[in-house]
Every structure is written in structure tokens, then in C-alpha cells.
Biopython code that builds the backbone (N, CA, C, O; Angstrom):
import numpy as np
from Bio.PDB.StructureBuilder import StructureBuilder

atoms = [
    (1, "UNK", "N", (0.839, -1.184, 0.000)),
    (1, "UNK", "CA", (0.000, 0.000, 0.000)),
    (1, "UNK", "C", (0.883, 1.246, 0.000)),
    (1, "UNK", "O", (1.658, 1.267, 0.956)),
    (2, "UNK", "N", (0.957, 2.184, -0.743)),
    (2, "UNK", "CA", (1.189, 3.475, -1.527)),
    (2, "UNK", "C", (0.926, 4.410, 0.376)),
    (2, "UNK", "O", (-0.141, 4.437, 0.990)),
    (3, "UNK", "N", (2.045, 4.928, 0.766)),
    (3, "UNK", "CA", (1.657, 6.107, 1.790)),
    (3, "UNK", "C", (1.247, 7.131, 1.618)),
    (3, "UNK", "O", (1.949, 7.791, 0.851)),
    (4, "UNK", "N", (0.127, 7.773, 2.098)),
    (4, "UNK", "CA", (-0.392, 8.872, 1.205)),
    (4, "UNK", "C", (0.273, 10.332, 1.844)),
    (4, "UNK", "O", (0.179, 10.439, 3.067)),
    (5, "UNK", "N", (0.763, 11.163, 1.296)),
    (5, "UNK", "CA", (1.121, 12.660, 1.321)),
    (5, "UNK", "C", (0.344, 13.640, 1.631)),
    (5, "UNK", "O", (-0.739, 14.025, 1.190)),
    (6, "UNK", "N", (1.221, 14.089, 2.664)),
    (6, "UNK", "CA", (0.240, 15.116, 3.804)),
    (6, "UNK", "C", (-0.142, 15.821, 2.113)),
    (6, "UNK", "O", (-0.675, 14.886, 1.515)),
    (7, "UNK", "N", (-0.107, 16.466, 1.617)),
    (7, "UNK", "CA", (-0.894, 17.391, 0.894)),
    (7, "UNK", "C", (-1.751, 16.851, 0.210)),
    (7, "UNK", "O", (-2.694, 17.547, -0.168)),
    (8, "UNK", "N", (-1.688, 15.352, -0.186)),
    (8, "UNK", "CA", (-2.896, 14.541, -0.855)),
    (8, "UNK", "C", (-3.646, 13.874, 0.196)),
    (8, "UNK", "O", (-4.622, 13.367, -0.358)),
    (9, "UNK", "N", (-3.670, 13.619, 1.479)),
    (9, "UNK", "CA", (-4.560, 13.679, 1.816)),
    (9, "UNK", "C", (-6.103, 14.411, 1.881)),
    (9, "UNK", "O", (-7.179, 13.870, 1.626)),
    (10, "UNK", "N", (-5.835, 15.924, 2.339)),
    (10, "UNK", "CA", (-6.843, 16.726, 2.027)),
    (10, "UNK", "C", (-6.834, 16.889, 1.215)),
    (10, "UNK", "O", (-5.861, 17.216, 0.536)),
    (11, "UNK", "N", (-8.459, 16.664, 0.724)),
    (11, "UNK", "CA", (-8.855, 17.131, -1.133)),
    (11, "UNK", "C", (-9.043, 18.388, -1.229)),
    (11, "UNK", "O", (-8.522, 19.066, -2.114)),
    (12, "UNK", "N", (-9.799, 18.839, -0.341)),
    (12, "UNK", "CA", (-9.977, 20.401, -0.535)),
    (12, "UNK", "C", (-11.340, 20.662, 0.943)),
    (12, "UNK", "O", (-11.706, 19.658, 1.555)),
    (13, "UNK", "N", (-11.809, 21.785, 1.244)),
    (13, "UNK", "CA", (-12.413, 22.386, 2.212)),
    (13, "UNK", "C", (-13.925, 22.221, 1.466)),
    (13, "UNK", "O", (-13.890, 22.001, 0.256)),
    (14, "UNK", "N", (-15.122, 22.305, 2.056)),
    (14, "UNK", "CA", (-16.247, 21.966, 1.919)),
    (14, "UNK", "C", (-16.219, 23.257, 2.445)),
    (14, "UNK", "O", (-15.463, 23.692, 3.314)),
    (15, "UNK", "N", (-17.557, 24.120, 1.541)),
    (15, "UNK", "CA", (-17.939, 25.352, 2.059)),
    (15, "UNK", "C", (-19.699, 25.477, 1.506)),
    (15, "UNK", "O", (-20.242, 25.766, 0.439)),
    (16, "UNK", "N", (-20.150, 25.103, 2.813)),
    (16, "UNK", "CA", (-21.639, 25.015, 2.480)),
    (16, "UNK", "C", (-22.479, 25.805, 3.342)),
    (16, "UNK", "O", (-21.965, 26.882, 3.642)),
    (17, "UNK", "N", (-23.448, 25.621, 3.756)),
    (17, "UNK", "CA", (-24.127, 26.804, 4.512)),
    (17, "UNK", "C", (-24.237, 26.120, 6.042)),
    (17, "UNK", "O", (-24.233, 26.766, 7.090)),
    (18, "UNK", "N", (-24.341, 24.571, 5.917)),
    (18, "UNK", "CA", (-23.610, 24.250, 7.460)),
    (18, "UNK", "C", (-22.483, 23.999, 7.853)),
    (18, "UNK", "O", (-22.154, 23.603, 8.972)),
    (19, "UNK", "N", (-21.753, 24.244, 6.840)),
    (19, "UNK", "CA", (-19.940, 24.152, 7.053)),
    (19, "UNK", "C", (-19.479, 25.534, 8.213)),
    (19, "UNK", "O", (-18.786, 25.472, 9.228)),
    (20, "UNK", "N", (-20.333, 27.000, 7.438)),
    (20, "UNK", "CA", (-20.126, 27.687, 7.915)),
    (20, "UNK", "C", (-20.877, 28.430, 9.244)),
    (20, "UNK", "O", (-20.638, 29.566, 9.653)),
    (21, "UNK", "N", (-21.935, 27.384, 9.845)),
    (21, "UNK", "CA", (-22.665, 27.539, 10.924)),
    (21, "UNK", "C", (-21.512, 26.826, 11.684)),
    (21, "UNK", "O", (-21.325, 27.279, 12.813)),
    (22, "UNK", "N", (-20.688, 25.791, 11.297)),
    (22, "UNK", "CA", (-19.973, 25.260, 12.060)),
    (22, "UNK", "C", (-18.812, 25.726, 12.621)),
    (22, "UNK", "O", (-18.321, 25.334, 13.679)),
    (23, "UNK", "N", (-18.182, 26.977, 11.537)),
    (23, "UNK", "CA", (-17.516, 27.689, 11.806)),
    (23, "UNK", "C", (-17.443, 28.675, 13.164)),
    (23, "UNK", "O", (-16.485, 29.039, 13.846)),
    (24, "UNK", "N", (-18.374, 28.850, 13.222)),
    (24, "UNK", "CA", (-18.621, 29.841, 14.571)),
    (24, "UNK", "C", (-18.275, 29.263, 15.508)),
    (24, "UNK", "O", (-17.993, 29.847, 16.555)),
    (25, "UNK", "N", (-18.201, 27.754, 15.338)),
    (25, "UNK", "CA", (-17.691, 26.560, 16.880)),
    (25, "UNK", "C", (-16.859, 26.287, 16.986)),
    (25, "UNK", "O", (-16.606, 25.294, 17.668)),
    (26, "UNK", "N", (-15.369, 27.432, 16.014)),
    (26, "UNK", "CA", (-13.816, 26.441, 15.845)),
    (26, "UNK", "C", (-14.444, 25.056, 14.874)),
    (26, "UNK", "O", (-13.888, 24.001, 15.180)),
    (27, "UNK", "N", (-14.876, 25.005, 14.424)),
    (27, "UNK", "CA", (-15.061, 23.522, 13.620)),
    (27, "UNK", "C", (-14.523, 23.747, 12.313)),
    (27, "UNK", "O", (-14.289, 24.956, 12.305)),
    (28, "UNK", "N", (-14.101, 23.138, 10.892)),
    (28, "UNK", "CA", (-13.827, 23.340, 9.664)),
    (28, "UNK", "C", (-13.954, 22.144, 8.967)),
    (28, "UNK", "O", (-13.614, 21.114, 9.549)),
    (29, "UNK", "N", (-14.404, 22.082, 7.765)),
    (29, "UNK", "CA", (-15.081, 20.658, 7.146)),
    (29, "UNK", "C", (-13.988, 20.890, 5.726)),
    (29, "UNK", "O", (-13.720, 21.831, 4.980)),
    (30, "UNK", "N", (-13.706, 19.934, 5.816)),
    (30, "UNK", "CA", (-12.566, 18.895, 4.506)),
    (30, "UNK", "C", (-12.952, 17.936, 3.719)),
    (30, "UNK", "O", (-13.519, 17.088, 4.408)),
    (31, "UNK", "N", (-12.932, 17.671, 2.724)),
    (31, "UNK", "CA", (-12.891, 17.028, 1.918)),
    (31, "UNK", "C", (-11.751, 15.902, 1.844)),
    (31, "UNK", "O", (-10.819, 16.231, 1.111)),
    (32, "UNK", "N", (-11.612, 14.468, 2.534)),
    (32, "UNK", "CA", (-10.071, 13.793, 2.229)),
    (32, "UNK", "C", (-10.243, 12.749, 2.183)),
    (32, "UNK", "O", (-11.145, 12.091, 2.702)),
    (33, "UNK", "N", (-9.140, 12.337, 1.356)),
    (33, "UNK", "CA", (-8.788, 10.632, 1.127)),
    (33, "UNK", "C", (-9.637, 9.783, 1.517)),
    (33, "UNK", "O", (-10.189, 10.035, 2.588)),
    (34, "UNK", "N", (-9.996, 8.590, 0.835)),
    (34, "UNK", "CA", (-10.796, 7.730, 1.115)),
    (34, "UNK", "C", (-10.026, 6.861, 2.118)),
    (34, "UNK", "O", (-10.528, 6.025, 2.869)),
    (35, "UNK", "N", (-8.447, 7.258, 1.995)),
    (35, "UNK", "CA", (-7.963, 5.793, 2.902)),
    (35, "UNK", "C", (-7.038, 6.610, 4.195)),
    (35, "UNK", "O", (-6.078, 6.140, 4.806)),
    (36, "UNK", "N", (-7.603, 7.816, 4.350)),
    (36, "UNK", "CA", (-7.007, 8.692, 5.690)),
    (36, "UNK", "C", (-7.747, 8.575, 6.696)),
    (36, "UNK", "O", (-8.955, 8.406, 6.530)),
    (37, "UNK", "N", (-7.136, 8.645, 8.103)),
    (37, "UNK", "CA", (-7.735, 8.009, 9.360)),
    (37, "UNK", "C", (-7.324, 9.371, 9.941)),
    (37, "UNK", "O", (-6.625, 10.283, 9.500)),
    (38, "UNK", "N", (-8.094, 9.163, 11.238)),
    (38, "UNK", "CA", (-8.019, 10.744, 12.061)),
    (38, "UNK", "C", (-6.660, 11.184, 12.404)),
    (38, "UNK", "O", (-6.211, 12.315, 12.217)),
    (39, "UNK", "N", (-6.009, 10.112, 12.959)),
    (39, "UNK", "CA", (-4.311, 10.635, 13.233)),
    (39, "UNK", "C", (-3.808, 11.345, 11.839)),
    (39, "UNK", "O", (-3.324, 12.474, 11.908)),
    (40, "UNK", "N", (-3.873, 10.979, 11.145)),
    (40, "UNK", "CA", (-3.215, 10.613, 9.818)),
    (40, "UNK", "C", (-3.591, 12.292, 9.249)),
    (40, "UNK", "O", (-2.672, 12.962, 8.778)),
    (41, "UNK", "N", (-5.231, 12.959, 9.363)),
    (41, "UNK", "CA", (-5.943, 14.210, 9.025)),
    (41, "UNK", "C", (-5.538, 14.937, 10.221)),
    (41, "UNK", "O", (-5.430, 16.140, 9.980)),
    (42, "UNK", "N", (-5.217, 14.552, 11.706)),
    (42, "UNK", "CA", (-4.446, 15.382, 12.343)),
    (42, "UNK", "C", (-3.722, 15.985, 12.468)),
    (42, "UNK", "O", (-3.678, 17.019, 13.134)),
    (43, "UNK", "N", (-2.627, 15.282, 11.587)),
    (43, "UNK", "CA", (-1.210, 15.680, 11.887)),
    (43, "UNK", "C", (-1.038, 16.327, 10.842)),
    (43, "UNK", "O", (-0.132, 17.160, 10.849)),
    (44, "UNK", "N", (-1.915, 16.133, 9.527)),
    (44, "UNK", "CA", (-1.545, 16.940, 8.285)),
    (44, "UNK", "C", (-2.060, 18.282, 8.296)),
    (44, "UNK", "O", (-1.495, 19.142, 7.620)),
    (45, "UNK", "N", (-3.328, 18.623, 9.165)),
    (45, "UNK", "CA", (-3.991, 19.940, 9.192)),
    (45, "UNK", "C", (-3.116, 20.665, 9.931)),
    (45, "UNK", "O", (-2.711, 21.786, 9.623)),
    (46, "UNK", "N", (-2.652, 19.714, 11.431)),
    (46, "UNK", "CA", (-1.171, 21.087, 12.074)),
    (46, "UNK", "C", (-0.301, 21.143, 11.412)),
    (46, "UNK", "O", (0.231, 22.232, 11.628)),
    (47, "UNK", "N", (0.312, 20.526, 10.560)),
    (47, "UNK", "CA", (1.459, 20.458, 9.499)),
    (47, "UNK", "C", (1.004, 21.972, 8.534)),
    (47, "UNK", "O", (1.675, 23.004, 8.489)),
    (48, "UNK", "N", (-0.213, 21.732, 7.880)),
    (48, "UNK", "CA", (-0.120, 22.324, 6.525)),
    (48, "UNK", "C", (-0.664, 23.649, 7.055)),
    (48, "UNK", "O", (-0.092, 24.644, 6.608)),
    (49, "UNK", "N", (-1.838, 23.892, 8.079)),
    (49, "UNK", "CA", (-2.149, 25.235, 8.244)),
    (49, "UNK", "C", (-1.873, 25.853, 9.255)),
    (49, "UNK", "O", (-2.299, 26.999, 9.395)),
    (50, "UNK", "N", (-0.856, 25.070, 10.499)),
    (50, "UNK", "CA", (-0.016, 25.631, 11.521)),
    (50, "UNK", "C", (-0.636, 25.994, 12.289)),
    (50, "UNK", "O", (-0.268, 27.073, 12.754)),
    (51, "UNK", "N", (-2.068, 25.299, 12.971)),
    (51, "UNK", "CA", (-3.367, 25.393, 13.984)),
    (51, "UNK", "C", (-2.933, 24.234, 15.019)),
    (51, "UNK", "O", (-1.990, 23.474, 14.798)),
    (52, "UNK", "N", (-3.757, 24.192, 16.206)),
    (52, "UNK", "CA", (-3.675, 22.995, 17.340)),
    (52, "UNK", "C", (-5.266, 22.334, 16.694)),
    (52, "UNK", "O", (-6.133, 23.050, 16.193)),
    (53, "UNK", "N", (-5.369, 20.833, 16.857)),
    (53, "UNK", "CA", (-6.231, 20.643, 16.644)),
    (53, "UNK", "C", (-6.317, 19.972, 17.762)),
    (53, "UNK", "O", (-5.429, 19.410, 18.403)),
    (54, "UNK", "N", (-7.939, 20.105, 18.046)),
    (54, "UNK", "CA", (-8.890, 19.579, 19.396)),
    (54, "UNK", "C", (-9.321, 18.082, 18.890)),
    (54, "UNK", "O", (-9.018, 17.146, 19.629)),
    (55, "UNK", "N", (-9.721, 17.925, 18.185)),
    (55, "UNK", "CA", (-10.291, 16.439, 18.198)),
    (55, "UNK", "C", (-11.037, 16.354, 16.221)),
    (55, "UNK", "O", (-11.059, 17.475, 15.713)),
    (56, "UNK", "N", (-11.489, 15.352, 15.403)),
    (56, "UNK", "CA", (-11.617, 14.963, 14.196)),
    (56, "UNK", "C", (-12.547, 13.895, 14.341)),
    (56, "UNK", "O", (-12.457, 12.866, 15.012)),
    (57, "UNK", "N", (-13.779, 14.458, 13.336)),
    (57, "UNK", "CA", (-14.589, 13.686, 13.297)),
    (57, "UNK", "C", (-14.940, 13.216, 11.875)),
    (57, "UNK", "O", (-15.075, 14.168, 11.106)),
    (58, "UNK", "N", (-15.136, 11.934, 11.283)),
    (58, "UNK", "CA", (-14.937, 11.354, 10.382)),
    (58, "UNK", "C", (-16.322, 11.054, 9.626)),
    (58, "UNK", "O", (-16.911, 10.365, 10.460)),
    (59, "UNK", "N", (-17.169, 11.180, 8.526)),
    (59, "UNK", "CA", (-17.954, 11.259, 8.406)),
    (59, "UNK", "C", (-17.970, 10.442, 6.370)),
    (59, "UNK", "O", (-17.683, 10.952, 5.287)),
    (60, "UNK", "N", (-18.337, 9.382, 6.673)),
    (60, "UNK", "CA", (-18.148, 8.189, 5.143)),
    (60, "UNK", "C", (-19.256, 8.591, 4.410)),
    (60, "UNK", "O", (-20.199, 7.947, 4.871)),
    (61, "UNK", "N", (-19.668, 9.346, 3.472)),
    (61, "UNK", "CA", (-20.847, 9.551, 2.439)),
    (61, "UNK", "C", (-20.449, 8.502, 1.539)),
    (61, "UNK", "O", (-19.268, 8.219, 1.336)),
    (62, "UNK", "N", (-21.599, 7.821, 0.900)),
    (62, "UNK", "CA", (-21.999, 6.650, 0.520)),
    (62, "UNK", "C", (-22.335, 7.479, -0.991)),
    (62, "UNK", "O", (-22.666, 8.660, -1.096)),
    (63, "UNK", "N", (-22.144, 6.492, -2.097)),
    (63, "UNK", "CA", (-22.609, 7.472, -3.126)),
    (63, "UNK", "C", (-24.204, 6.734, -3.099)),
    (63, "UNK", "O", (-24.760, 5.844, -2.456)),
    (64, "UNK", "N", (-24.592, 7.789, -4.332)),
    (64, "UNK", "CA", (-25.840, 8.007, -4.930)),
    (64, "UNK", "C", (-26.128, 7.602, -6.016)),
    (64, "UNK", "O", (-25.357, 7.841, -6.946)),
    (65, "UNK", "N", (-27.728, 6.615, -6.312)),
    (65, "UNK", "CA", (-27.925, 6.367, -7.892)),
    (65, "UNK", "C", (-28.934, 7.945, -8.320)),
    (65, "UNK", "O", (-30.008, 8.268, -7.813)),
    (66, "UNK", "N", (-28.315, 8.538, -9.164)),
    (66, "UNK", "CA", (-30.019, 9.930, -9.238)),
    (66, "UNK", "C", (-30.236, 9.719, -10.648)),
    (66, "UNK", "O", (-29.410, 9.305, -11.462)),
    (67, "UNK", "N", (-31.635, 10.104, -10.882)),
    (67, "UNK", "CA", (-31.903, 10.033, -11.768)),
    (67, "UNK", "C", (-31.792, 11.531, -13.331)),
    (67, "UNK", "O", (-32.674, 12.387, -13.402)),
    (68, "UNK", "N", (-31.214, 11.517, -13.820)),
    (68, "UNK", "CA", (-30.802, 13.070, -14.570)),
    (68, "UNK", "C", (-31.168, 13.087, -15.890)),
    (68, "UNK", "O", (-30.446, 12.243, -16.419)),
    (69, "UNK", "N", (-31.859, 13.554, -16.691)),
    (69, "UNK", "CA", (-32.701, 13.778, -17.652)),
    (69, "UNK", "C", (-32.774, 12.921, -18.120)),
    (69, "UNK", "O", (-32.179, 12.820, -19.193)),
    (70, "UNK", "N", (-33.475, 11.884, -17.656)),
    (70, "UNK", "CA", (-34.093, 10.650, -17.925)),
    (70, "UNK", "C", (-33.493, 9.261, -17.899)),
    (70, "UNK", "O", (-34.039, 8.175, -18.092)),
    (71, "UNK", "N", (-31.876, 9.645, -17.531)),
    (71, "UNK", "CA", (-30.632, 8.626, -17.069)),
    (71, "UNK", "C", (-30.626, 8.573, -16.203)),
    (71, "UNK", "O", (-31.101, 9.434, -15.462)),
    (72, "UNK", "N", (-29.780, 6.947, -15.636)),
    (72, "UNK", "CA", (-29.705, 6.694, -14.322)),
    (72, "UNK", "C", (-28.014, 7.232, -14.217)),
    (72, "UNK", "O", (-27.080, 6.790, -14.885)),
    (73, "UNK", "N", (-27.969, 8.127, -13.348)),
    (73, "UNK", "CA", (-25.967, 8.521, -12.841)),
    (73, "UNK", "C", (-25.671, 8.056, -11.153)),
    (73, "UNK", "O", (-26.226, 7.856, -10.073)),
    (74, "UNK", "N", (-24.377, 8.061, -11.846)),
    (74, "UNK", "CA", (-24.241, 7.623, -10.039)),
    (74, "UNK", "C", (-22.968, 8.897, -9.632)),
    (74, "UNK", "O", (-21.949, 9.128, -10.283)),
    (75, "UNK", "N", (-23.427, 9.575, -8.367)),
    (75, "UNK", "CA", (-23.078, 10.465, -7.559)),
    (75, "UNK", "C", (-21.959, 9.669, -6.456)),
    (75, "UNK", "O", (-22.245, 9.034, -5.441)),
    (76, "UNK", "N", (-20.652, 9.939, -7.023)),
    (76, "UNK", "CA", (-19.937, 9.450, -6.224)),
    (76, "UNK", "C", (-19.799, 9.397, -4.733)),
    (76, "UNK", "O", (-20.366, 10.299, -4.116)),
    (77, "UNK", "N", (-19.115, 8.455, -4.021)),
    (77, "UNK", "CA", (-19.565, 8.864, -2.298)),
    (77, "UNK", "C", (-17.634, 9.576, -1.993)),
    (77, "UNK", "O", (-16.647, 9.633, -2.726)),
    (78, "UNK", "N", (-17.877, 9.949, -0.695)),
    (78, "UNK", "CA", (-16.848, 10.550, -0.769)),
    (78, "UNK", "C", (-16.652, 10.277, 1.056)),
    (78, "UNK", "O", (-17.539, 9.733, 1.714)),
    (79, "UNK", "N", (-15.213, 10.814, 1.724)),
    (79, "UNK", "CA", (-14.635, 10.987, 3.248)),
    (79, "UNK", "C", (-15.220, 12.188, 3.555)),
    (79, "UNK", "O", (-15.850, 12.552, 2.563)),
    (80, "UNK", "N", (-15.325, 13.048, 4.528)),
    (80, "UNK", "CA", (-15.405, 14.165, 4.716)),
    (80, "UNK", "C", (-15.034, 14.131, 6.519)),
    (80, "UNK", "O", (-15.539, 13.358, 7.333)),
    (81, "UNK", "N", (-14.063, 15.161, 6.784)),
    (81, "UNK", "CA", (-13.626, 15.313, 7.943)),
    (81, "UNK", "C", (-14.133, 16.407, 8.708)),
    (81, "UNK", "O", (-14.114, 17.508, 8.158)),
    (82, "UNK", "N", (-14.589, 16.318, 9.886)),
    (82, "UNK", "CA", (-15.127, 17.355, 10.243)),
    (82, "UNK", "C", (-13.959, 17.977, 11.456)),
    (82, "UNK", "O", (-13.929, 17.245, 12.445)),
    (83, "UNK", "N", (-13.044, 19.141, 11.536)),
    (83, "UNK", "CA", (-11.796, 19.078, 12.577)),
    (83, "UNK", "C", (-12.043, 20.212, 13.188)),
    (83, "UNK", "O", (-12.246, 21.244, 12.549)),
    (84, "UNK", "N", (-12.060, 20.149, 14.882)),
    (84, "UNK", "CA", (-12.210, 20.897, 15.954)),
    (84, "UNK", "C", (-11.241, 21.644, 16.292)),
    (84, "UNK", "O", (-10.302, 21.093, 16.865)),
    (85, "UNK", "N", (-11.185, 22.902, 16.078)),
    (85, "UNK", "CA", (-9.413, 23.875, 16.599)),
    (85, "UNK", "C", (-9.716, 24.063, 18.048)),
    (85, "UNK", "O", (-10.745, 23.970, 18.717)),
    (86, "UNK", "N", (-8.790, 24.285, 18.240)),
    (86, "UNK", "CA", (-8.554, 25.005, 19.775)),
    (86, "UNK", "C", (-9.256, 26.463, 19.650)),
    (86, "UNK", "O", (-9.578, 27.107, 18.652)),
    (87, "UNK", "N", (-9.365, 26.729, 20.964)),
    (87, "UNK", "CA", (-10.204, 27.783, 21.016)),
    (87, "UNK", "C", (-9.096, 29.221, 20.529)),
    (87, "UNK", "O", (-7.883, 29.286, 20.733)),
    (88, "UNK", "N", (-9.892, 30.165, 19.913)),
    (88, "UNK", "CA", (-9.254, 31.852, 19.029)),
    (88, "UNK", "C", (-8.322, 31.086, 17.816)),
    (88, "UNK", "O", (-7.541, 31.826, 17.219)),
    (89, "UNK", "N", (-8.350, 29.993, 17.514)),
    (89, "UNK", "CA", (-7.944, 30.013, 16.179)),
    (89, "UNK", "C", (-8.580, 29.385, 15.165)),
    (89, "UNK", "O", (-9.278, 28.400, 15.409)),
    (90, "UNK", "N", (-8.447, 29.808, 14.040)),
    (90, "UNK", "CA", (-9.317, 29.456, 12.649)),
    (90, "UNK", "C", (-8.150, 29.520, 11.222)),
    (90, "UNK", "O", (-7.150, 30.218, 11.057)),
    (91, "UNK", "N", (-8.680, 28.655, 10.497)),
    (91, "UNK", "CA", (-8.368, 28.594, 9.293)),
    (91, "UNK", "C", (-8.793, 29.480, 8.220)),
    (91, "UNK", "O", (-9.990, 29.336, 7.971)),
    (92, "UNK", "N", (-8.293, 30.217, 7.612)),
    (92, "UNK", "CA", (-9.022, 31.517, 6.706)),
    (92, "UNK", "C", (-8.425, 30.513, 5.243)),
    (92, "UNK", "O", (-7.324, 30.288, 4.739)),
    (93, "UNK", "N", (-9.517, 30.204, 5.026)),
    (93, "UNK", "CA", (-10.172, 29.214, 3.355)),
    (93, "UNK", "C", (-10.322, 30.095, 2.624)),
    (93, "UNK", "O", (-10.928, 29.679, 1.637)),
    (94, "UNK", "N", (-10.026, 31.462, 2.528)),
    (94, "UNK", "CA", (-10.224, 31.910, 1.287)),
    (94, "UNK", "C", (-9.093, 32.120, 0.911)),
    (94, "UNK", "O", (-9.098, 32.308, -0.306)),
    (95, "UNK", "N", (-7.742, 32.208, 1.502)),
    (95, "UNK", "CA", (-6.181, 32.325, 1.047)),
    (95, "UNK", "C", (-5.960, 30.843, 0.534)),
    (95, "UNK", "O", (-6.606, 29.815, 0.736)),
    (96, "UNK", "N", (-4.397, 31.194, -0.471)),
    (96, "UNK", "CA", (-4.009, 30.004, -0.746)),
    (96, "UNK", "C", (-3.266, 29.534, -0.207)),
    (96, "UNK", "O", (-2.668, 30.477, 0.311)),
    (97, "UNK", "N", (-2.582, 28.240, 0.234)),
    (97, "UNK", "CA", (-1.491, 27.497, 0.564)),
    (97, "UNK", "C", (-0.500, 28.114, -0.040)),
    (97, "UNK", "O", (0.649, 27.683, 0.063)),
]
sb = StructureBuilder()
sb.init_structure("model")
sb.init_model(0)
sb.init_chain("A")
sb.init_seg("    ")
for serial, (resi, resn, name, xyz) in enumerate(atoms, 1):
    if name == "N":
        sb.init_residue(resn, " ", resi, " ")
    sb.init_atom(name, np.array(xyz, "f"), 0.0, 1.0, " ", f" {name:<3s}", serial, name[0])
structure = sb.get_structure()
């Protein structure tokens, strides 16, 4: 098995309208690897955005069959991490790496 790279782990930040209710709680929602585990999204979020993290919650979306102008598609499933900062610090997602 292939070790995966702190920067390929996270796919990218989820920015939805409860991503950012969550925000107000120190919380921040990610997009990562299908084969990354919480240590693994721990150590790469203090690595890459130089925050303490409080605790990571792991959340497996299952894909989807939908139906789309009259075809059957399938809506891929995906990881999504949900990661708790320490309290007065935040990640600002609109800068780049």
C-alpha cells in the first residue's frame, strides 16, 4: 500500500451553509482521502495550516444512484472530515497554501 502525502490527503475544504454555521464553533469541514484516518488528518492539518487541533470527526458519504434527464448517474460517495481547533484560532479558506 502506496503512503499517502500530507498534501494529498486533504482534497480540498467543503464550504456550504452548514460548514459555515460550524464555523462559529472552531469547527472546519474537509474534503479527504478515502484511505485517511483521524491521526493521519491530524497531523496533516497542524502540518499544513499551523493550527492545534482539538479532536476529528470522520464522516463516510456513501454514493448516490439519481436520476438526470431521464438517465440513471451515479453520484460518487466521498470521506469528509469534520476538525475541531482550539479555542481563538481558525483557518481563513479563502487564502491560498
Amino acid at each position: 500500500m502506496k503512503k499517502i502525502n500530507y498534501l494529498d490527503s486533504i482534497i480540498r475544504p467543503i464550504i456550504t451553509e452548514k460548514a459555515t454555521i460550524l464555523s462559529e464553533q472552531n469547527k472546519t469541514v474537509f474534503k479527504v482521502h478515502k484511505k485517511a484516518n483521524k491521526k493521519n488528518i491530524k497531523k496533516n492539518i497542524e502540518k499544513l495550516f499551523k493550527v492545534n487541533v482539538i479532536k476529528v470527526n470522520i464522516v463516510n458519504l456513501k454514493s448516490k444512484i439519481k436520476l438526470k434527464q431521464g438517465r440513471l448517474s451515479k453520484k460518487s460517495g466521498y470521506k469528509k472530515a469534520i476538525v475541531t481547533l482550539k479555542k481563538g484560532q481558525s483557518i481563513d479558506l479563502t487564502t491560498g497554501i
